[in-house]
C-alpha positions as CSV (number, residue, x, y, z in Angstrom):
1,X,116.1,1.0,101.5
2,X,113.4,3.8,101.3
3,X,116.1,6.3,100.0
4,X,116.4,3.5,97.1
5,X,112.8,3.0,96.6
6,X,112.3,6.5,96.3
7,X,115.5,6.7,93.9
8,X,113.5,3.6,91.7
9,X,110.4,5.5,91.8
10,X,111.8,8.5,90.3
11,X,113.6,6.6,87.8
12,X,110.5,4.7,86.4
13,X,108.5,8.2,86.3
14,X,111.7,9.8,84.1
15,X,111.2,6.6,82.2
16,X,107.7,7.1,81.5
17,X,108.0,10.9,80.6
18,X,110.7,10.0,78.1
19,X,108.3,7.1,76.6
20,X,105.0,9.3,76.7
21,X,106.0,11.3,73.2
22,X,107.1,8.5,71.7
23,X,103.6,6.7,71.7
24,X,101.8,9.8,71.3
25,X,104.2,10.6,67.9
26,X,102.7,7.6,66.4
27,X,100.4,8.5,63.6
28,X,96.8,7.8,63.6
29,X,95.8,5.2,61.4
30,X,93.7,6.9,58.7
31,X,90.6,6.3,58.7
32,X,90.2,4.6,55.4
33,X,93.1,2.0,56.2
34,X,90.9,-1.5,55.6
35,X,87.7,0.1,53.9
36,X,85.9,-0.6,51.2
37,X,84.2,2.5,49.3
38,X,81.4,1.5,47.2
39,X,80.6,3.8,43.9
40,X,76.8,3.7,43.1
41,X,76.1,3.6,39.4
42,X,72.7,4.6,38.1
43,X,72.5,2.3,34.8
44,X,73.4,-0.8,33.9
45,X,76.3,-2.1,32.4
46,X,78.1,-1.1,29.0
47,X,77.1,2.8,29.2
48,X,79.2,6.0,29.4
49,X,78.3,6.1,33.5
50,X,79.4,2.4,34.0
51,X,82.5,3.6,32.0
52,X,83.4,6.5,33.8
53,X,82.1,5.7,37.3
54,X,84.2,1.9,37.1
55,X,87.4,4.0,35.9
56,X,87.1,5.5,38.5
57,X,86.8,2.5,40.9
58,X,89.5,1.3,39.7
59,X,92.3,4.5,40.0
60,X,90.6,6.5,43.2
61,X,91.9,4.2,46.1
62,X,95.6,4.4,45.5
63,X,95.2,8.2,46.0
64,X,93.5,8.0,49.3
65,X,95.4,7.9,52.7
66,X,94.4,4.1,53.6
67,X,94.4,2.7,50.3
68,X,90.9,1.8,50.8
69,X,89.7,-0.6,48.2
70,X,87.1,1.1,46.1
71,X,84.4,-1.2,43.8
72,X,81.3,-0.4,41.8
73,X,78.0,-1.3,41.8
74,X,75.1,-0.9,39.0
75,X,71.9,0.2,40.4
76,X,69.6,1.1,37.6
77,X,66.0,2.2,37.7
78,X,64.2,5.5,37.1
79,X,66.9,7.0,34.7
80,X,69.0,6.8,38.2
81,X,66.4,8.7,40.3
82,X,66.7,5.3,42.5
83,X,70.5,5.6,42.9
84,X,70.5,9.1,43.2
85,X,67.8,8.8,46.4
86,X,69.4,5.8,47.8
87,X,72.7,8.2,47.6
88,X,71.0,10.9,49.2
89,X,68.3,9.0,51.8
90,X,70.2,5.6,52.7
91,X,73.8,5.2,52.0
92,X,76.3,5.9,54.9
93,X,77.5,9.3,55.4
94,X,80.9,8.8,56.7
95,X,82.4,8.8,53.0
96,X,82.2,5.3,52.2
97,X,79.3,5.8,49.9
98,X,79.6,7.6,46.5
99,X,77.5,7.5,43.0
100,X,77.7,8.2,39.5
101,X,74.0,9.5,38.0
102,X,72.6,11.0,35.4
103,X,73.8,14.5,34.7
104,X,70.4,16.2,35.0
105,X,69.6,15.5,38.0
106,X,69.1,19.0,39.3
107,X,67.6,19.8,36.3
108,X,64.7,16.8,37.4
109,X,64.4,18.7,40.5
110,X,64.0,22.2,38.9
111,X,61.0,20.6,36.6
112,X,59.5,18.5,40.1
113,X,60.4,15.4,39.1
114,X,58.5,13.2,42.4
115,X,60.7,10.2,41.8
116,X,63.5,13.1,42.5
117,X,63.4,12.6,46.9
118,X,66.6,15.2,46.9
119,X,67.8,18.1,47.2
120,X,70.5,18.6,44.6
121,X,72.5,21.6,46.4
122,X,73.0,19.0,49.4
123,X,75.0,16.7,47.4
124,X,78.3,16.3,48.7
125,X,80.1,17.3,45.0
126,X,83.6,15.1,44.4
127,X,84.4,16.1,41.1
128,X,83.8,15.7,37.4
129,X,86.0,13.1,35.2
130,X,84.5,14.6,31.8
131,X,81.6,17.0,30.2
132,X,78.8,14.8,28.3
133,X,77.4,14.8,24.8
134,X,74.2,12.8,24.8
135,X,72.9,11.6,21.5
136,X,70.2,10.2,19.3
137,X,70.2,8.6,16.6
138,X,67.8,6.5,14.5
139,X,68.6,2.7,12.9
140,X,69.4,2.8,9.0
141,X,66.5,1.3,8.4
142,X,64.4,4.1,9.9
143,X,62.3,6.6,7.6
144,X,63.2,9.0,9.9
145,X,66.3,10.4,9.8
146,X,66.3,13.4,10.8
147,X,64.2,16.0,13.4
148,X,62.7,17.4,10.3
149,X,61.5,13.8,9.2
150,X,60.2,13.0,12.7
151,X,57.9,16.6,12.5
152,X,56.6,14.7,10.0
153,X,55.7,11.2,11.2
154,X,55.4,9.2,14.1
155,X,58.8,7.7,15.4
156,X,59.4,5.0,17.9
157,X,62.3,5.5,20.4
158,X,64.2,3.4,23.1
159,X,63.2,5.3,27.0
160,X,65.3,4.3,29.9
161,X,63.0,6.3,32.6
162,X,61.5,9.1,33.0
163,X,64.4,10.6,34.8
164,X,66.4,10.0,32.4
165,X,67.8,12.0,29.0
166,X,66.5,9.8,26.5
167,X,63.1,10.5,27.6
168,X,63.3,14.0,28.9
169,X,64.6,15.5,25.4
170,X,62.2,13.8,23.2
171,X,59.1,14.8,25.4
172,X,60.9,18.2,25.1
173,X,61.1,18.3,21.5
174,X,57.7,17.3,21.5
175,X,56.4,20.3,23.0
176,X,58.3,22.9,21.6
177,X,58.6,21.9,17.9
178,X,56.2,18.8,17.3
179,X,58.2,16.1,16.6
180,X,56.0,13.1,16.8
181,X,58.4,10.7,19.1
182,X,56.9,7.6,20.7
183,X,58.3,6.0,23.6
184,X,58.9,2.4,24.6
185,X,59.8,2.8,28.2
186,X,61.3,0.3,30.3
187,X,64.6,0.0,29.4
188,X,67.3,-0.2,32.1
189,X,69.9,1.9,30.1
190,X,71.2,2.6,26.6
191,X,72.9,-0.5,26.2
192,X,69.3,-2.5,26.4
193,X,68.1,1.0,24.5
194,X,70.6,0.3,21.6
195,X,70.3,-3.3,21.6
196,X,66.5,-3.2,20.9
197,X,66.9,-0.9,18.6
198,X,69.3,-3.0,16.5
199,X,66.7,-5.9,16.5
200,X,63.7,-3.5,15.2
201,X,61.5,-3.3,18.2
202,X,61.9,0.5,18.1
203,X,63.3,2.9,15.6
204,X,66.0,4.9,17.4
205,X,67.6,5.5,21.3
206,X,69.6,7.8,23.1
207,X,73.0,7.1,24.5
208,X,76.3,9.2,25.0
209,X,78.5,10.4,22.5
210,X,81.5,8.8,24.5
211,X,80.0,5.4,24.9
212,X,79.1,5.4,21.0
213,X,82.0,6.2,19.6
214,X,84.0,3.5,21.8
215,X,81.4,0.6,21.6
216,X,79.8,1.2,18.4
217,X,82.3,2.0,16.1
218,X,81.5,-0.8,13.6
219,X,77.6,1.0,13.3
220,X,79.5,4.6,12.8
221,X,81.7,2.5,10.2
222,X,79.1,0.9,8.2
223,X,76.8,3.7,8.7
224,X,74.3,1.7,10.5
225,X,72.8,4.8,12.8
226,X,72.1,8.0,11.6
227,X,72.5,10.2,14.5
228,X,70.6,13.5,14.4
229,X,70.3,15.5,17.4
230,X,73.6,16.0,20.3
231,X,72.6,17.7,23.5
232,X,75.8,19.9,24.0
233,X,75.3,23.8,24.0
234,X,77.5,23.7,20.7
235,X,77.9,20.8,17.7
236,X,80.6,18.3,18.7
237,X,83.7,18.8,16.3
238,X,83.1,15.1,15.6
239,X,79.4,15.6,15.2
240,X,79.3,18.5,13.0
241,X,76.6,17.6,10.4
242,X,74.3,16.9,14.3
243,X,72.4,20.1,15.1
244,X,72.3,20.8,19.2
245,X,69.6,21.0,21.1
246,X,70.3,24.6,21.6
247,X,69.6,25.1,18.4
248,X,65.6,24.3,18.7
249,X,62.7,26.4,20.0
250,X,60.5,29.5,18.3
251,X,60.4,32.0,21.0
252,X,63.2,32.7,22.8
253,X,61.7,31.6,26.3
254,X,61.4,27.7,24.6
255,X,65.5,28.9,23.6
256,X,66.1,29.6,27.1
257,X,64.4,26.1,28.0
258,X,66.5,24.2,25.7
259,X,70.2,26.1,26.9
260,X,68.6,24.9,30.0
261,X,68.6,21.3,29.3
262,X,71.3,21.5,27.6
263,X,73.5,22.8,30.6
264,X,73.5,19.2,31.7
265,X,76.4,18.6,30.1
266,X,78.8,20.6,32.2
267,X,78.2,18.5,34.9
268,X,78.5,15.1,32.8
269,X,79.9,12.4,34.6
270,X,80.6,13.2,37.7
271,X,81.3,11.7,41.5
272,X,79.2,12.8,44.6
273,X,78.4,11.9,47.7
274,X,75.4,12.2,50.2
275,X,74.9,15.2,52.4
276,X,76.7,15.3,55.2
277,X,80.0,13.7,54.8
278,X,82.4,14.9,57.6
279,X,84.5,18.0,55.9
280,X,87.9,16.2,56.9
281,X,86.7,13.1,54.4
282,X,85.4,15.5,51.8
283,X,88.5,17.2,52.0
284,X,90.7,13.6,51.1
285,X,87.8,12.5,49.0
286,X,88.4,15.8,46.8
287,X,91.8,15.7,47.2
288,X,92.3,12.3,46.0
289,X,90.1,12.9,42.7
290,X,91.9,16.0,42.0
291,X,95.3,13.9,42.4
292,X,93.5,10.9,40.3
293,X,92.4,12.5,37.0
294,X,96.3,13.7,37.1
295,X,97.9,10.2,37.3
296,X,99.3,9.2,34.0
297,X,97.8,5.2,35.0
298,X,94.3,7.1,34.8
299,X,95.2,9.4,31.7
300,X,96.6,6.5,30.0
301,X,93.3,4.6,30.5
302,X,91.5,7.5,28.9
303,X,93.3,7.0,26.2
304,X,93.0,3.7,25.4
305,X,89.5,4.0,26.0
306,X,89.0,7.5,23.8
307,X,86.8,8.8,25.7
308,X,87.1,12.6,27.0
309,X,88.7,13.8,30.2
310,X,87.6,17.3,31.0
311,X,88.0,17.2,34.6
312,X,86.0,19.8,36.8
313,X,87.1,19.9,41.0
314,X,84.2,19.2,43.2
315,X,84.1,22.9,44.6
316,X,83.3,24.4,41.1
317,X,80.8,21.5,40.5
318,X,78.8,22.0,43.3
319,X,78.8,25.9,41.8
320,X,77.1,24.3,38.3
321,X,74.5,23.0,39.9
322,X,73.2,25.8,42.5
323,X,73.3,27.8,39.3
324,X,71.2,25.2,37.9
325,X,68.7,25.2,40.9
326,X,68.6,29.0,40.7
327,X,67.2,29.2,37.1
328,X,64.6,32.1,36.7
329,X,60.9,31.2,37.8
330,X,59.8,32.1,34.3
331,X,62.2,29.7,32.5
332,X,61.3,27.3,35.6
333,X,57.6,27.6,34.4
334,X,58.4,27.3,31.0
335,X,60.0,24.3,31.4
336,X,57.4,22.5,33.5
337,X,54.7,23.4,30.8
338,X,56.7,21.9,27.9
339,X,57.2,18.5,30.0
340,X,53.7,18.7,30.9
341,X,54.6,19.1,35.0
């Protein structure tokens, strides 16, 4: 009887040697299987971020091991300085939490924005769905239409914080070339910007060229908006009557400002991440984008939407902006005189 117990014993432990791989060779569940990611946007509703950032919602989980379900959520205030510090200060850093703000944000920490509580160059960078051009334009009913007419006279525009582009570039004009701009702050985004401007209670506003030309196109139609100033380096082909901001500025330090500013839109609308996202996640996270703006489900969506997909991998992004933070002192100083910093 011992001999057989020993002979059972021996059997079982084979047994359990033979099992043993078998359970380890199962694959870890990954770790997004039954998350939810949530995309922080930094406006309200009806812009170009709220475009972009809910295409993206809706196309970035199927690329991501775990299929986690991905949703967005508007959090305007500050021309997104509140997003971008809840991004960076409260929102969980094991990848679950993204944003969409505005593209200058590491411009606004350049210039010492204090509603800016980040540092840009810690942003964990996902990738960029599209360049921007940001533009203004004034009602039909305006006396000014143009940046020559408002030199001349006092015009009322649409602001949507002081973070954001259509108050930074107006103040900026204001300094380098008196123009006489007036702004209404307040507003949450353009959409509110535009909307106020189409009743009268201001003049003109500032929105992107990409939500414009998608949700306006009976205004561009009837000639309801004149639009007289784009914020790319270069004119838009679509714009090309609309000088750039780049073209602006007497000296060639106030030129050097305005490039500056005008850099913003090579970073456009983009994804990103707080600081210290675990590399393995950033790795899928980065992945998955560069997979996404790919997929003919997203490109097709693009499409129907015309709007612009000029898509820019999170490694290169995050090179944009510590060029951006490494702007020489002097242009640095320049800048924070002309916004009055």
């Amino acid at each position: 009887m011992a001999c057989l117990g020993i002979v059972r014993t021996a059997l079982a432990a084979a047994a359990a040697m033979l099992i043993a791989p078998l359970v380890h060779a199962q694959p870890a569940e990954p770790f997004y299987a039954r998350k939810t990611i949530t995309i922080s946007i930094g406006y309200t509703a009806g812009g170009s971020y709220d475009l972009y950032g809910r295409l993206v919602a809706r196309h970035l989980g199927k690329h991501i091991p775990g299929n986690p379900t991905v949703v967005a959520q508007n959090m305007p205030g500050a021309g997104s300085m509140k997003a971008a510090n809840y991004v960076y200060e409260v929102a969980p850093r094991d990848g679950t939490a993204l944003g969409v703000i505005v593209e200058s944000a590491a411009l606004e920490q350049v210039l010492g924005n204090k509603a800016a509580q980040y540092d840009a160059a810690r942003f964990t960078y996902i990738g960029r769905v599209a360049t921007s051009n940001n533009i203004f334009m004034q009602w039909h009913t305006s006396k000014t239409q143009s940046i020559a007419d408002a030199q001349k006279r006092e015009t009322i525009l649409a602001g949507t914080g002081p973070g954001s582009i259509a108050e930074t570039v107006p103040r900026l004009l204001n300094a380098l070339i008196g123009t006489r701009f007036k702004l209404i702050s307040g507003f949450p985004a353009s959409t509110e910007a535009m909307l106020a401007m189409e009743r009268g209670e201001v003049e003109g506003a500032g929105s992107s060229w990409a939500a414009v030309s998608v949700g306006k196109q009976s205004w561009l139609k009837e000639k309801k908006i004149r639009i007289i100033l784009q914020t790319q380096p270069e004119r838009h082909v679509d714009l090309p009557d609309a000088p750039s901001l780049t073209e602006y500025g007497s000296t060639p330090g106030d030129r050097q400002v305005t490039a500056l500013y005008a850099s913003g839109s090579g970073v456009g609308r983009s994804v990103l991440g707080p600081p210290g996202i675990p590399a393995d996640r950033v790795k899928v996270l980065r992945d998955a984008f560069n997979a996404m703006v790919k997929d003919p489900d997203f490109v097709a969506d693009i499409r129907k939407l015309k709007v612009e997909l000029d898509p820019l991998p999170g490694e290169r992004l995050q090179d944009l902006i510590a060029k951006t933070l490494a702007v020489p002192a002097s242009v640095r100083e320049r800048a924070k005189v002309a916004f009055g910093r």
